[in-house]
C-alpha positions as CSV (number, residue, x, y, z in Angstrom):
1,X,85.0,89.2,139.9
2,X,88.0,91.4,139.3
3,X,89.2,94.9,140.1
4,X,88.3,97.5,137.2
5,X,91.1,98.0,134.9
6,X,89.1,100.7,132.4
7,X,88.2,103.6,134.5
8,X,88.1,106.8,132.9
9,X,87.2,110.3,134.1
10,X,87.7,112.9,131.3
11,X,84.6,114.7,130.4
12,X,84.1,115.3,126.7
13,X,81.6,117.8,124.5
14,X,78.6,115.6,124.1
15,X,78.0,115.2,120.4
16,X,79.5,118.1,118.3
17,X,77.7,120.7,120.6
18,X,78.7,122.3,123.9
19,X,75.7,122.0,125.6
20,X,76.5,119.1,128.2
21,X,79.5,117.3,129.6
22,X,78.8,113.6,129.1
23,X,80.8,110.4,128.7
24,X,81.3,109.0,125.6
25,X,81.6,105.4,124.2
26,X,82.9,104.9,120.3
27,X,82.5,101.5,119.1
28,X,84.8,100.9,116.0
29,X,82.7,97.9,113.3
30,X,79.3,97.2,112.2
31,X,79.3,92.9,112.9
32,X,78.4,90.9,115.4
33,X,80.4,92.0,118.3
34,X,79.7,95.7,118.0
35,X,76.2,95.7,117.1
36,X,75.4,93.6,120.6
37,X,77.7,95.9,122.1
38,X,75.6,98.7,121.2
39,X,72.3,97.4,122.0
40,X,73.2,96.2,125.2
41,X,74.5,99.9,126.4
42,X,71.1,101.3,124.8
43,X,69.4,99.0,127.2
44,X,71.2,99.6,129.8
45,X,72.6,103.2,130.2
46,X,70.7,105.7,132.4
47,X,69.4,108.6,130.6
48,X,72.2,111.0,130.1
49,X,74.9,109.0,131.8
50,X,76.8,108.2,128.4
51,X,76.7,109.0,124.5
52,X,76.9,106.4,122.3
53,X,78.2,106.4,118.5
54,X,78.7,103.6,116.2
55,X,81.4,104.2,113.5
56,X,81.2,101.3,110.5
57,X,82.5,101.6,106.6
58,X,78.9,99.8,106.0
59,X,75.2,100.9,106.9
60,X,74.0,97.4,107.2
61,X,75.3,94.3,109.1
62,X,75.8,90.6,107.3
63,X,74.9,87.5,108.3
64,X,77.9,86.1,107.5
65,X,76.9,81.9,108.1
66,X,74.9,82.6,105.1
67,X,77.7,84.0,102.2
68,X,78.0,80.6,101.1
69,X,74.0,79.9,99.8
70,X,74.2,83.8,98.4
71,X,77.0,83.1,96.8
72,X,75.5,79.7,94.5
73,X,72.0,81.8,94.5
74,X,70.3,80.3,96.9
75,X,69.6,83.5,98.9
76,X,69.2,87.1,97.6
77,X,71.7,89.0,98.6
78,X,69.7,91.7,100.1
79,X,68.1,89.1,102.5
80,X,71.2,88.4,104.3
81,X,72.0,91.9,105.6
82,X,70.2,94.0,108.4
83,X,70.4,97.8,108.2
84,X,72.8,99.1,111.5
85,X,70.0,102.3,111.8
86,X,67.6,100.3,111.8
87,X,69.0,97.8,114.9
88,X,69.9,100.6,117.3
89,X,67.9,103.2,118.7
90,X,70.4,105.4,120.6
91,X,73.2,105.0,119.0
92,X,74.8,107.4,116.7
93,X,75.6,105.8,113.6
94,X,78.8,107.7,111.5
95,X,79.0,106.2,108.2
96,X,83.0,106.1,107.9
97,X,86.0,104.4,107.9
98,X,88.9,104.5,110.5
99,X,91.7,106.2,109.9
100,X,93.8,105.8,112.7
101,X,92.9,105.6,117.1
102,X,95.5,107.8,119.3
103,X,95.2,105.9,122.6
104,X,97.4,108.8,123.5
105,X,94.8,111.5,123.4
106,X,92.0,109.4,123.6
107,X,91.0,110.4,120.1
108,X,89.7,108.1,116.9
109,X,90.4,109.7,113.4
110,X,88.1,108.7,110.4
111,X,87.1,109.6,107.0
112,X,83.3,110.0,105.5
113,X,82.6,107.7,103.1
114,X,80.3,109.4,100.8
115,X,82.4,112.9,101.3
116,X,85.8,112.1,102.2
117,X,86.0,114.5,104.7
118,X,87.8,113.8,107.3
119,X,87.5,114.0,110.8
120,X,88.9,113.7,114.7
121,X,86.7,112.7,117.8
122,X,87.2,112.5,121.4
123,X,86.6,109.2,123.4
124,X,86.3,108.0,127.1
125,X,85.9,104.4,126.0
126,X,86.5,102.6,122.4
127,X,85.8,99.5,121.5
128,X,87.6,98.1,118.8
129,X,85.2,95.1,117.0
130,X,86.6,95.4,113.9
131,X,87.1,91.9,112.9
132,X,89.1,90.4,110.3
133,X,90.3,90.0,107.0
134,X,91.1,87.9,104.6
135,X,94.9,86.4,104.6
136,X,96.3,84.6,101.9
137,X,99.8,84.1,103.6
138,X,101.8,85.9,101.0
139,X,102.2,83.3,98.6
140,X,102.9,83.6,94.6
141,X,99.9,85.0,92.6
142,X,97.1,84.4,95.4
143,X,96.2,87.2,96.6
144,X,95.9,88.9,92.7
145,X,93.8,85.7,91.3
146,X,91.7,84.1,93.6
147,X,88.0,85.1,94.9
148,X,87.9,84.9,98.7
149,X,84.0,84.6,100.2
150,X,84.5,87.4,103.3
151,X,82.4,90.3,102.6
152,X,79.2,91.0,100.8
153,X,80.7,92.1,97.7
154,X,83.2,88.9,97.9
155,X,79.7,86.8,97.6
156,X,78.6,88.7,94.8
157,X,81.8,89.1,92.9
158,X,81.8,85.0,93.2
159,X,78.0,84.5,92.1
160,X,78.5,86.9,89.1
161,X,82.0,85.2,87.8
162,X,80.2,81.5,88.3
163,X,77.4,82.6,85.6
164,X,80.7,84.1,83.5
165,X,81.9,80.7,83.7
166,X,78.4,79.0,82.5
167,X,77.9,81.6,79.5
168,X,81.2,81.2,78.4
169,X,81.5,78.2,78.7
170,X,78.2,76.9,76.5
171,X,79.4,79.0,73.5
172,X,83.3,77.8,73.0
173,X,84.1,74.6,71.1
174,X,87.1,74.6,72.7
175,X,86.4,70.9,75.1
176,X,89.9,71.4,77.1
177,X,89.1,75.2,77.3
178,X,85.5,74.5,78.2
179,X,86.9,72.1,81.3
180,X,89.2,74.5,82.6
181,X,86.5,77.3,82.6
182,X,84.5,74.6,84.4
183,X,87.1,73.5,86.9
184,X,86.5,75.2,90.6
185,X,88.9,75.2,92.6
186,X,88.1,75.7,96.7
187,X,90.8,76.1,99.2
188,X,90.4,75.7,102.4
189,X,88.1,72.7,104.4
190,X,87.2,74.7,107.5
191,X,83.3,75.7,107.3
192,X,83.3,78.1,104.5
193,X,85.2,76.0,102.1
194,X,82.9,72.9,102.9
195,X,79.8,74.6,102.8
196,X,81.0,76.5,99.6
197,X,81.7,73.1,97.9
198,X,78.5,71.8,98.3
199,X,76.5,75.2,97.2
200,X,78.4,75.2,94.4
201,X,76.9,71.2,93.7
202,X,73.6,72.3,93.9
203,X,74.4,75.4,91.8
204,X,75.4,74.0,89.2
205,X,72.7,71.0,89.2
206,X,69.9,73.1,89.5
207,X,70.6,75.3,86.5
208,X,72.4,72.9,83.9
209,X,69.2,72.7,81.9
210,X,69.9,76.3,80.4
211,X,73.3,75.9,79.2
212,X,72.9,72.9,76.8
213,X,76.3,72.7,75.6
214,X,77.6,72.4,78.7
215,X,77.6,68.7,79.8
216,X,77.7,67.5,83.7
217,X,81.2,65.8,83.0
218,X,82.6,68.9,81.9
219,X,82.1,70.6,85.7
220,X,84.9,70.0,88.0
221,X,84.9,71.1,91.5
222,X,88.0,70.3,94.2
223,X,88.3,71.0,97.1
224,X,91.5,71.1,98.7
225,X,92.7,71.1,102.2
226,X,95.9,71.6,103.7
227,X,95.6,69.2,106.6
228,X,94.7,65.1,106.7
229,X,90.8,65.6,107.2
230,X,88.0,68.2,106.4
231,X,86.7,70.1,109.5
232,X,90.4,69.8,111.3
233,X,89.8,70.7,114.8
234,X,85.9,69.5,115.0
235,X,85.3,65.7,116.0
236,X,86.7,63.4,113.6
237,X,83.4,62.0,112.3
238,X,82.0,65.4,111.2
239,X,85.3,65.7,108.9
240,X,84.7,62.7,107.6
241,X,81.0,62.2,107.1
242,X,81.6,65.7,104.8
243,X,84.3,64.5,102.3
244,X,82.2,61.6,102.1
245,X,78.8,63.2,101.2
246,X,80.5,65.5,99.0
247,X,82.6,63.0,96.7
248,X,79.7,60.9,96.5
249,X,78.3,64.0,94.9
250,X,81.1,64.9,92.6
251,X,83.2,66.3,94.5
252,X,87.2,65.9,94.3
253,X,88.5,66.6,97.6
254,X,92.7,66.8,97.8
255,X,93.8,66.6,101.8
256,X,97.3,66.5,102.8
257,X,98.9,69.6,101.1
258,X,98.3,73.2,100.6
259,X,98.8,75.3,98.2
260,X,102.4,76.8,96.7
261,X,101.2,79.2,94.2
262,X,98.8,80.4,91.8
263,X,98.7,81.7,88.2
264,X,96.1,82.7,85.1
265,X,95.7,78.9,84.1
266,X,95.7,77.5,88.0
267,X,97.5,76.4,91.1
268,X,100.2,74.2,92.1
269,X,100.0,72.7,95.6
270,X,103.1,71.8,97.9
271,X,103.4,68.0,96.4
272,X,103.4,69.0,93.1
273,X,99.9,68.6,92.2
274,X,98.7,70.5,89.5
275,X,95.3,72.2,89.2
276,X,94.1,73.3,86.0
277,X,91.2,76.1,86.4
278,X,90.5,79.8,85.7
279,X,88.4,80.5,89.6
280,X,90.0,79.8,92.8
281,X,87.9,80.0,95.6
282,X,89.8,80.8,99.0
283,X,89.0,80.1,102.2
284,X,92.2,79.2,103.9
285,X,92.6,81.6,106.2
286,X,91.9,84.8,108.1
287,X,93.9,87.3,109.6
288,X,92.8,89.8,112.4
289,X,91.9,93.5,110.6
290,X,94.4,95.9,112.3
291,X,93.6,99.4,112.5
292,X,96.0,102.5,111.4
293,X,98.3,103.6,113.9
294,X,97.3,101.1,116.3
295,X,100.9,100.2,117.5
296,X,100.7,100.8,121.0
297,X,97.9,97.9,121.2
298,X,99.9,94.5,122.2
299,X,99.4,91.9,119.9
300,X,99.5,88.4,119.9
301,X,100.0,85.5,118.0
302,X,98.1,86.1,114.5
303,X,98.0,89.9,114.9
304,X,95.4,89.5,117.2
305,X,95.1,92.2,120.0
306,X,95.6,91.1,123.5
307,X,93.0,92.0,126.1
308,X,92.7,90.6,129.8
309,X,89.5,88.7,130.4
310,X,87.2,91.1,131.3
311,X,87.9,92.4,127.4
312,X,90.0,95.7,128.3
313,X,93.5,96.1,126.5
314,X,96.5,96.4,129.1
315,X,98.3,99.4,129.3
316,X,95.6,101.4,127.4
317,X,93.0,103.1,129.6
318,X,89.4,103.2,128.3
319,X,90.4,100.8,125.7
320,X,88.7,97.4,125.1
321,X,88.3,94.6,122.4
322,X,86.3,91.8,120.9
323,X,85.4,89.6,118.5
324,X,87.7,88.5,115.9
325,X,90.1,91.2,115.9
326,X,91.0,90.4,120.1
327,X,93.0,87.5,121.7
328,X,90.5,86.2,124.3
329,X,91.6,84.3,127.2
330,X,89.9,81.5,128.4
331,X,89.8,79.6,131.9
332,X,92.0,76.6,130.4
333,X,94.9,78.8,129.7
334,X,93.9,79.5,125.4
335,X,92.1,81.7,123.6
336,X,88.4,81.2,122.8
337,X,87.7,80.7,119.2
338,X,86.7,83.8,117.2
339,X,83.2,82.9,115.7
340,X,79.8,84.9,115.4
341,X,78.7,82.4,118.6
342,X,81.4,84.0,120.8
343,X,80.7,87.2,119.3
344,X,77.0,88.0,120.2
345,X,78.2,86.9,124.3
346,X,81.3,88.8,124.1
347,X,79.3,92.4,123.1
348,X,77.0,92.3,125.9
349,X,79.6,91.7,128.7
350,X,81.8,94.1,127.3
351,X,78.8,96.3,127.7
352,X,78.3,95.8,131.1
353,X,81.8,96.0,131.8
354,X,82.2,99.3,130.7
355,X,79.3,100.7,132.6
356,X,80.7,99.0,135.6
357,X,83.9,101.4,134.9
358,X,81.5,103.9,134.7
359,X,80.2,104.0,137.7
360,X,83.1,103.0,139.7
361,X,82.0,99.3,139.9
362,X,83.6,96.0,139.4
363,X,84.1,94.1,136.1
364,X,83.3,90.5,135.6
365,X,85.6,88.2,133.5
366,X,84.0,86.5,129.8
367,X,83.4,82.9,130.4
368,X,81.4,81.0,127.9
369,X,81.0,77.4,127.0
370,X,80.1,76.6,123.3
371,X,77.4,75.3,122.3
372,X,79.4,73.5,119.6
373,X,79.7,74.4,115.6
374,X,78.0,73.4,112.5
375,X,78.2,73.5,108.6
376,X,75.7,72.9,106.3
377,X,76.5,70.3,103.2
378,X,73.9,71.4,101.2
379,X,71.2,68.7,99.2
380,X,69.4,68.9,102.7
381,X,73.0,67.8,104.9
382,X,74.9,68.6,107.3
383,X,76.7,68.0,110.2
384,X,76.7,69.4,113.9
385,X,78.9,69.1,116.8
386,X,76.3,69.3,120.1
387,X,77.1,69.7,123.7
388,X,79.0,67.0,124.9
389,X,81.5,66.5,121.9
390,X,78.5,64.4,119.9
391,X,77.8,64.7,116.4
392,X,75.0,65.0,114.2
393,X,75.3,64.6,110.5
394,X,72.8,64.1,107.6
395,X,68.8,65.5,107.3
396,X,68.6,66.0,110.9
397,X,71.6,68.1,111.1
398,X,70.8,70.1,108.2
399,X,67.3,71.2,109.8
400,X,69.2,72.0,113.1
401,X,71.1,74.3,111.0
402,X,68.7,76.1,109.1
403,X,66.3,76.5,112.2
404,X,69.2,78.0,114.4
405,X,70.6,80.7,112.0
406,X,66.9,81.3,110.7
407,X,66.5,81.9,114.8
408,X,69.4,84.5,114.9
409,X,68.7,86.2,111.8
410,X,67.8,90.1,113.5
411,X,64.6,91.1,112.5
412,X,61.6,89.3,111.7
413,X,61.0,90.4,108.1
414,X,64.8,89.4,107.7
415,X,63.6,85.8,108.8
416,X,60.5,86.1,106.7
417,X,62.5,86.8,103.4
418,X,65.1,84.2,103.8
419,X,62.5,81.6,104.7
420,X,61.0,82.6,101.7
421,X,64.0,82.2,99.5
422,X,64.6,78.5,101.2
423,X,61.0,77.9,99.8
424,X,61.3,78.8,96.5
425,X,64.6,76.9,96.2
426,X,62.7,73.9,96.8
427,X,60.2,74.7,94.2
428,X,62.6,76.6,91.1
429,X,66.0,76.7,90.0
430,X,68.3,78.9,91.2
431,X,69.0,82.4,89.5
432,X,71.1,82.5,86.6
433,X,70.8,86.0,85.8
434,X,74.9,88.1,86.1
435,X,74.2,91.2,88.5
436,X,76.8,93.8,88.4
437,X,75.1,96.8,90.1
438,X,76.1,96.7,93.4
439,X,79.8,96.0,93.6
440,X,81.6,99.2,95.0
441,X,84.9,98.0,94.6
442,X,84.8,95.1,91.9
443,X,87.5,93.3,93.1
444,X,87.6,90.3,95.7
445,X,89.0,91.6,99.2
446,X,91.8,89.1,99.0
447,X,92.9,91.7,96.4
448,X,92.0,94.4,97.9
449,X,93.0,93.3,102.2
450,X,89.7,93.9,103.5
C-alpha cells in the first residue's frame, strides 16, 4: 500500500448541464485498457459519486490477437470487433478524437468525428489508454510502401491488396513479373509477423484452385527478422520450433539483419540482401501514440509515459496511465511488457485506484505475474510459453490458443460468430472476394502514423 498521489477536489458541471456538482473521470481510447477501466468504475462507483465519459476515434473495440486470421480471411472482419456502447452501461461514450489535454487547467480538447466540431471539457481525473502506433524507425521508403497489420483498416487494406496480387497475377504472362507480384515480404518475427506468415500459408493454399495460372512455385513468402531467432525474448524453443514449422511449409525465413530501405520493386536489408516484391508486410515495431500538447507528461525510453506503480503520472494531479502508451514499473526494477494480458489487469486497478483518491483512501501498487505468451502458426500449430518458463508447441498449443482468446472474446454472440467462422474454415476455402467498402482512410497507418 502507498500514500495517494492523485487526489483531486475541484467540482465540475456534471455533463453539459448545471444541474449537479459531481466528479468527473475522462478516459482517453477505446482498447483494452480503457474499456476495463470503464467497466470496473460502472461497477463500482456509488450512485452519483462520479460521471463517467469514454472519448475513442472508434465506436467499436478490436480484438487485436486476431488481425492476423482477418487479414488471410479466416475471420470476417466484423466478427473481431465489439461495439464500445454496447460494453458499457454508464459510461458516456463521445465519438471523437483528441485534440490536445491541458494538465494545466484540467481540461481535454477534442474534435467530433462525424461533425468536426470541436470542443473543450473539464476533468477531475483522465486516463490516458491510448496505446500505440505503428513505428517504422524513419528509414528510406518504409513508411510510404509497406502495409503494417495495426488497426482494423490495416487488416483490411492487407486482405484486399493480397486478392490484387492473385487477380493480377493469373492474367500477366509476364513469369518474372508474375513472381515478384507473388513475392511477400513480412518484417518483423515477434508474434504478429509469425502468425501473419503462416495465415498467409494457409491463404494462399486454400484458394489456389481459382487462379489457374498461378502455379504454387510462383508464391514466395519471407519472413525476415532482425535478430538471430524468431520470437526473440520468448524461450528459445518456441523461436525455434516456429521457423521450423514454417520453412517446412514454404516459408523463407531471413534472421540476422534488418531492413535498410525500401522502394516500388522491394527492400534491401542491412547485409545487402535484396528482396524483390511489390507488398511488404511490417511488423517490426511499435511506438507509444502520444497525444497533442502532451509535453508536460514525462516520458521514457520509447516515448512511453512514466507513471509510478500505482498508475498515476508524477507531477500531474488527477492524471493517470496504462496500457501501451505508459512505462509501468515492475517489482524487479523494469517495465512490464505492454500486451492486451497486462492491459485487461492494469484497467481495473487503475479503477480502483482512482476511487480510492476519491474518497480520500489509499492506492494499491500494479503487480501481476504473466501467465506467459502465445502465437498461433496456423495449419492447426502453435506454440505457448506456460507458467514456469515451459513451452508448448504443435496441435496442443494451437487448441490452447484458440480456446483462450475464444474465452476473452467480450460478448457471447462475438464468441458465437468467430467459432462459427473457425468451423467453416475447416469445411471451405477461404474468401476470395476484394472488399473495398469500409476503408475510411485507404491507406495503411504506417502511412498515415496511427
Amino acid at each position: 500500500m502507498q500514500e495517494c498521489s492523485a487526489c483531486g477536489d475541484k467540482g465540475l458541471l456534471y455533463g453539459r448541464s448545471k444541474r449537479a456538482l459531481v466528479k468527473r473521470i475522462v478516459i482517453l481510447g477505446g482498447g483494452f485498457a480503457a474499456i476495463a477501466t470503464a467497466r470496473r468504475l460502472e461497477r463500482r462507483l456509488r450512485p452519483g459519486e462520479a460521471e463517467i465519459v469514454l472519448i475513442s476515434r472508434e465506436n467499436f473495440s478490436l480484438f487485436t490477437p486476431m488481425l492476423p486470421e482477418v487479414s488471410s480471411g479466416a475471420l470476417d472482419v466484423r466478427h473481431i470487433v465489439t461495439p464500445i456502447r454496447a460494453q458499457l452501461r454508464r459510461t458516456q461514450f463521445i465519438l471523437a478524437e483528441v485534440r490536445e489535454l491541458d494538465v494545466e487547467r484540467h481540461e481535454v480538447g477534442f474534435t467530433h468525428i462525424l461533425t468536426g466540431d470541436s470542443e473543450r471539457m473539464r476533468y477531475d481525473h483522465v486516463v490516458i489508454a491510448i496505446g500505440a502506433a505503428t513505428s517504422t524507425f524513419g528509414l528510406p521508403g518504409v513508411a510510404e510502401r509497406v502495409f503494417a497489420l495495426k488497426t482494423l483498416e490495416d487488416a483490411g487494406i492487407l486482405r484486399n491488396r493480397l486478392m490484387w496480387l492473385l487477380e493480377l497475377a493469373d492474367t500477366i504472362p509476364d513469369d518474372a513479373e508474375r513472381k515478384r507480384l507473388l513475392t511477400v515480404a513480412i518484417v518483423g518475427g515477434g508474434f504478429t509477423g509469425v502468425e501473419t506468415a503462416g495465415e498467409m500459408v494457409e491463404l494462399f493454399r486454400s484458394v489456389g484452385r481459382f487462379y489457374p495460372n498461378v502455379r504454387s512455385g510462383d508464391v514466395r513468402i519471407v519472413l525476415i527478422e532482425a535478430l538471430a531467432t524468431l520470437l526473440a525474448g520468448l524461450p528459445e524453443r518456441m523461436g525455434v520450433y516456429s521457423e521450423r514449422d514454417l520453412r517446412k511449409r514454404g516459408v523463407e525465413v531471413l534472421t540476422g539483419s534488418g531492413v535498410r530501405s525500401a522502394d516500388a520493386d522491394g527492400l534491401d536489408l542491412q547485409n545487402g540482401t535484396r528482396v524483390e516484391t511489390r507488398t511488404i508486410v511490417w511488423s517490426a515495431g511499435v511506438r507509444p501514440a502520444v497525444l497533442p500538447r502532451s509535453e508536460p507528461l514525462r516520458r521514457g525510453k520509447g516515448g512511453a509515459i512514466v507513471v509510478r506503480s500505482d498508475l498515476s503520472v508524477p507531477d500531474n494531479l488527477g492524471v493517470w496511465a496504462l496500457g501501451d502508451c505508459a512505462a509501468i514499473p515492475d517489482p524487479g526494477g523494469g517495465f512490464y511488457p505492454p500486451t492486451a494480458q497486462h492491459a485487461i489487469r492494469e484497467g481495473p486497478l487503475l479503477a480502483d485506484n482512482i476511487i480510492a483518491a476519491l474518497r480520500r483512501e489509499a492506492v494499491k501498487p500494479f503487480r501481476y505475474r504473466s501467465l506467459g505468451m502465445m502465437a498461433s502458426l496456423g495449419a492447426r500449430k502453435a506454440v505457448a510459453q506456460l507458467p514456469g518458463n515451459r513451452v508448448l508447441t504443435g496441435f496442443p498449443a494451437w487448441f490452447l490458443w484458440r480456446t483462450y482468446y475464444l474465452a476473452r472474446l467480450p460478448g457471447l454472440d462475438r464468441k458465437l460468430r468467430v467459432a462459427f467462422d473457425w468451423t467453416l474454415e475447416l469445411l471451405f476455402p477461404r474468401d476470395i472476394s476484394e472488399l473495398r467498402l469500409y476503408t475510411r482512410q485507404e491507406r495503411s497507418s504506417a502511412a498515415s502514423g496511427l
